[in-house]
C-alpha positions in Angstrom: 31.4 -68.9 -22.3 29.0 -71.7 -23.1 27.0 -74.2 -21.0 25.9 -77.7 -20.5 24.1 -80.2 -19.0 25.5 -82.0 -15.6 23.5 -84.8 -14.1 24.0 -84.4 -10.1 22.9 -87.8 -7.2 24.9 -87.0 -4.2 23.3 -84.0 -1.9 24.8 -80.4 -2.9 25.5 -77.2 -1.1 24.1 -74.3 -3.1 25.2 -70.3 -2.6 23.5 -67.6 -4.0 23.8 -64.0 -3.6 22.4 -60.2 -4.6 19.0 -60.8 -6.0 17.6 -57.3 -5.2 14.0 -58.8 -6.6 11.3 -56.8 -8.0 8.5 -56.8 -10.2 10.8 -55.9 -13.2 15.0 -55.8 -13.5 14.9 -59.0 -11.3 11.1 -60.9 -11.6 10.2 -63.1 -8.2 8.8 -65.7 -10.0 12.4 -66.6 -11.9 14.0 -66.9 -8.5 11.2 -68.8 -7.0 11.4 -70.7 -10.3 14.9 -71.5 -9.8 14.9 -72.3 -6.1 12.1 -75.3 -6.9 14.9 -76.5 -9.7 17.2 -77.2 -7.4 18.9 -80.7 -7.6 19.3 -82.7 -4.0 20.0 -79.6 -1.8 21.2 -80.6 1.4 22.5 -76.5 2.5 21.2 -74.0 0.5 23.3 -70.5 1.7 21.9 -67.2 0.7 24.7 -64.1 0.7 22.3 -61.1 1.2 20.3 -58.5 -0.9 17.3 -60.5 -1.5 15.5 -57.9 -2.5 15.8 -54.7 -3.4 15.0 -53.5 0.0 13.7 -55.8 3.1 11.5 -54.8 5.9 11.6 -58.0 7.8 8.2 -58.1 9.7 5.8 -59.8 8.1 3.1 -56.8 8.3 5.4 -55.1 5.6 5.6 -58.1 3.3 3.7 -57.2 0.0 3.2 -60.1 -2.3 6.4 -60.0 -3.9 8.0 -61.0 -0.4 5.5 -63.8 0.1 6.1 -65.1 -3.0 9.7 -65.7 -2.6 9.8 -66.9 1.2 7.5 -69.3 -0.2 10.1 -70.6 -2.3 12.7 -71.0 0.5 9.9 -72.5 2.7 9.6 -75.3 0.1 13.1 -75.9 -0.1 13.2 -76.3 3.7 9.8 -79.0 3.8 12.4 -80.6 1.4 14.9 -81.2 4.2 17.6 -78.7 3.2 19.0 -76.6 5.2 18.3 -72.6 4.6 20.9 -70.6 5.6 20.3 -66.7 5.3 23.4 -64.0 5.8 21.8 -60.6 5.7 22.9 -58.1 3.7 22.8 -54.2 3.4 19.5 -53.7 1.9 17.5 -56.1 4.2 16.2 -53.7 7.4 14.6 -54.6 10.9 15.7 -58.2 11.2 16.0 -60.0 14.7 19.3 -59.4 16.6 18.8 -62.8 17.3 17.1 -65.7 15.5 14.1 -66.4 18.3 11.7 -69.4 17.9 9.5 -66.4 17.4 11.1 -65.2 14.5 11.7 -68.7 13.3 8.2 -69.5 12.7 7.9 -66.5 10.6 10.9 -66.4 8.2 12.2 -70.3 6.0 15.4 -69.9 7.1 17.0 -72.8 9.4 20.2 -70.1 10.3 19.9 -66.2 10.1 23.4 -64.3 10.6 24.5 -60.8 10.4 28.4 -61.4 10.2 30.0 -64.1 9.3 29.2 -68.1 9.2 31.1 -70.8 8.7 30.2 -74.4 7.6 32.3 -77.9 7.6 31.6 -79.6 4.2 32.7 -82.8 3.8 36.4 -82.7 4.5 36.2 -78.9 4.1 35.9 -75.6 5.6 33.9 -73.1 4.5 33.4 -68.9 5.5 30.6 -66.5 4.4 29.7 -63.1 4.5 27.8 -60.7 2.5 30.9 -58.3 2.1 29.1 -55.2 2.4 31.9 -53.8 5.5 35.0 -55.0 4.0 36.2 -51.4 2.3 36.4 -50.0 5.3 37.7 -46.5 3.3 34.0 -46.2 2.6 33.1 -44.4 5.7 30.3 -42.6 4.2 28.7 -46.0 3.5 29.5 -47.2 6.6 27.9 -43.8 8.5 24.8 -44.5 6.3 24.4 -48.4 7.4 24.9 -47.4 11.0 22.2 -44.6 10.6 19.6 -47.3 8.6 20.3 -50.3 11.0 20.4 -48.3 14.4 17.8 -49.0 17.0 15.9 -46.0 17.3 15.2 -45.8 13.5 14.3 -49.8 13.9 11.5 -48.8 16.4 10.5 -46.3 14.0 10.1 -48.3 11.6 8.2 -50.7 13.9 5.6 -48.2 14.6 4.8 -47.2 10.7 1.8 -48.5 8.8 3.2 -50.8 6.5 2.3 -48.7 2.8 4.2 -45.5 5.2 7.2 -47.9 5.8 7.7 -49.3 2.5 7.5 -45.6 1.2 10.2 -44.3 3.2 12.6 -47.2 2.4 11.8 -46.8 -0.9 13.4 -43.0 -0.7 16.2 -45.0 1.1 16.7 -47.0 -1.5 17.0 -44.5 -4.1 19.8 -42.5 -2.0 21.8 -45.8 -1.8 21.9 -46.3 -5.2 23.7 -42.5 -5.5 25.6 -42.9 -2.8 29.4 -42.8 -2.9 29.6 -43.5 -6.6 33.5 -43.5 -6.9 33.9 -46.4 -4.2 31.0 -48.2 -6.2 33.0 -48.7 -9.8 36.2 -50.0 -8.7 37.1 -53.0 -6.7 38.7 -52.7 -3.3 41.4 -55.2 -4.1 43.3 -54.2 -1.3 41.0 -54.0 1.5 40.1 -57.6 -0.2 43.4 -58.5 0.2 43.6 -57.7 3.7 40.3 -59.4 4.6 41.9 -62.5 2.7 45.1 -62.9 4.6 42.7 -62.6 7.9 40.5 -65.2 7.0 41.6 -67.8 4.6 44.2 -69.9 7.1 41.1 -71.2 9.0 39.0 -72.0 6.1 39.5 -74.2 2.8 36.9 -71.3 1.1 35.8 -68.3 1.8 32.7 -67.0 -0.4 31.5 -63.1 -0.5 29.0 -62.1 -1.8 27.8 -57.8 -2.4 30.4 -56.9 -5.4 28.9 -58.2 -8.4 32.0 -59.8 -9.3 33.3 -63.3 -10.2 37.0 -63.3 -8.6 39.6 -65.8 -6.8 41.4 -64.2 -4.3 44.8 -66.0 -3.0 47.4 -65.1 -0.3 50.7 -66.2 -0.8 52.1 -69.5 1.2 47.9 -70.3 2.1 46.3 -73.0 -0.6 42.7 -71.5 0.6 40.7 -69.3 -2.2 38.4 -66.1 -1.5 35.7 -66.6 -4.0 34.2 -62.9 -4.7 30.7 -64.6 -6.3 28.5 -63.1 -9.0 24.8 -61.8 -8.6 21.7 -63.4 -9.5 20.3 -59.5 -10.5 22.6 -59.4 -13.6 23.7 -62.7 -14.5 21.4 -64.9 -13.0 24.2 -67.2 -11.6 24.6 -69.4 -8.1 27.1 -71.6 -7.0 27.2 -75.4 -6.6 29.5 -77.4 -4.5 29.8 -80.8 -4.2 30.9 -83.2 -0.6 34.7 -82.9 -2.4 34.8 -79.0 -2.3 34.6 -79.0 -6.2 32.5 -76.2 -7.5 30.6 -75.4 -10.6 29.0 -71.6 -11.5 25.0 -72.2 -12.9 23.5 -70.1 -14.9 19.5 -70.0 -14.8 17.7 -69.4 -18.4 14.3 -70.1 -19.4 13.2 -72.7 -16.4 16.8 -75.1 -16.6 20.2 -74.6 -14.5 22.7 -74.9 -16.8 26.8 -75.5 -15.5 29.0 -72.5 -17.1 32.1 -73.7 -19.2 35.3 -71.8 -20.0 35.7 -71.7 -23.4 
């Protein structure tokens, strides 16, 4: 592939997803970096997995966390609207999205399932994706157990330098658990999802996989768009008032568009 230069004017809906920051595989500062680069954001829609693991509260929040929600605070004194779908590895957000919570965290929406946004003459879906093999039972079990109530209150009632601790030990189980669902796609399950969801939308973009893939269903002209991670490739989406849509790629402070070649 190689890139180029675009030059953008009209306002731009922007969709990142799977970031899992940290101080080292995936640096704060880039993404911050990148999030201040954006051109004329009017909706700016994060997918879920900011970092690699989120306790909400603010009495958790080390620097790292600050740093970033920073960012998306700036993009929001901007005028643009922050949209936030939570993923799997963010932990002890609101149920709902109080004017309590909505002083603490930039986001103008938060959402656990699925949102959906008109666009110009379009419709769009999100999600993270996280649910949608539902063969993976054991991952499902082990969400249920991390996001249930009583662990929540748990949590709640943890010195912060405790609580980061123990979801660091989470963290490390998730990334052995159920290795064989985690190397294959679940084109199927996909599939299904796709049939369900794509006659009421234009789009529908998913985040979670790691994976750049158009999904279609016969007789529907609507696309799944399975969208790459920021972790390893350090992409995000951009979509104009028409629908049209160009992949960036973020290297050494510019966003460059992505070109077949």
């Amino acid at each position: 592939m190689s890139v180029e230069n675009e030059p953008v004017s009209e306002k731009l809906l922007y969709i990142i997803t799977d970031s899992h920051l940290d101080g080292e595989i995936a640096p704060a500062a880039e993404f911050v970096e990148m999030l201040s680069k954006l051109e004329n954001p009017q909706t700016v829609v994060f997918l879920g997995d900011l970092f690699k693991i989120w306790l909400a509260p603010p009495k958790f929040w080390t620097a790292l966390h600050r740093d970033v929600l920073r960012g998306f605070a700036k993009l929001k004194a901007r005028g643009c609207n922050v949209v936030f779908i939570a993923g799997n590895r963010e932990m002890l957000l609101p149920a709902k999205y109080t004017e309590k919570w909505q002083k603490l965290l930039p986001f103008t929406e938060l959402h656990h399932s699925d949102w959906f946004l008109n666009w110009g003459e379009k419709r769009f879906g999100f999600i993270h994706g996280d649910t949608l093999n539902y063969h993976d039972r054991q991952y499902l079990r082990w969400k249920a157990f991390t996001h249930n109530p009583v662990l929540e209150f748990l949590f709640g009632i943890m010195p912060g330098p405790v609580a980061r601790w123990v979801v660091e030990r989470i963290e490390a189980v998730l990334v052995e658990t159920n290795k064989e669902y985690k190397i294959h796609f679940p084109e199927n399950e996909i599939q299904e999802f796709a049939a369900k969801v794509l006659p009421e939308v234009d789009q529908y973009f998913v985040g979670h996989f790691h994976l750049d893939r158009e999904i279609k269903v016969s007789g529907c002209p609507s696309v799944l768009r399975v969208l790459p991670d920021w972790l390893s490739q350090r992409t995000l989406l951009r979509v104009n008032l028409s629908g049209e849509s160009d992949l960036l790629h973020f290297h050494k402070g510019s966003l460059k568009k992505l070109i077949d070649s």
